[in-house]
N, C-alpha and C positions, 0 to 999 in steps of 0.2 A: 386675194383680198389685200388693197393695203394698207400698211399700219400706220397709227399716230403720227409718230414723226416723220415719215417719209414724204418726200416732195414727189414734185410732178416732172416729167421728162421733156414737156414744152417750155418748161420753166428756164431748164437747163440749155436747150439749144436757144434760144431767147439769149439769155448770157455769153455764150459763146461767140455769138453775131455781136453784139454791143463788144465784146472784150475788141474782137479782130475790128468790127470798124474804128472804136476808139483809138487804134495802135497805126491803123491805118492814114484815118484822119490828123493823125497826128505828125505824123513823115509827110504826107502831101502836103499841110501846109507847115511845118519846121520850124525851128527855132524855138523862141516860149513864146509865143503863140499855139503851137503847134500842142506845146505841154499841157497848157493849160486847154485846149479843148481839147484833147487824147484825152487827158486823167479823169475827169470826170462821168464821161463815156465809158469808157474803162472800169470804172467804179463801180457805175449802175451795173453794165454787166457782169462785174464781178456778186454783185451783191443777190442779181437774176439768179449767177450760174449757183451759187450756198444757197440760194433758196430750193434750186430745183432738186440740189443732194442733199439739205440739211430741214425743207419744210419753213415753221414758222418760225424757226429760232433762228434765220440764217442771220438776220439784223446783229446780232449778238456775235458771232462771229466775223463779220465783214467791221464794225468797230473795233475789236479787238485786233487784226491784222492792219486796218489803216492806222490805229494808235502805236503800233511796234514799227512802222516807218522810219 
């Protein structure tokens, strides 16, 4: 059975995929261009992958790591 706050494991490989294309995406086309669509991409899947370890609070954490930038 699982509990309250625990997330989903599709959640988590979902994130993973977004993290590695956005990093990807981001070298194939370079420069700041490249930054500016990487980080975003990047972001969501970062935000995927806390939700799939952290549930419904991950919002609250993926704010708190982009704010200490």
């Amino acid at each position: 059975m699982r509990e309250e706050g625990e997330g989903k494991p599709a959640l988590l490989v979902l994130g993973i995929v977004l993290v590695v294309a956005g990093v990807v995406a981001g070298f194939l086309i370079g420069g700041g261009a490249g930054f500016f669509v990487g980080l975003p991409i990047g972001l969501l899947g970062y935000f995927f992958f806390m939700k799939g370890l952290l549930g419904p609070n991950a919002w609250l954490e993926v704010a708190n790591e982009l704010f200490q930038l």
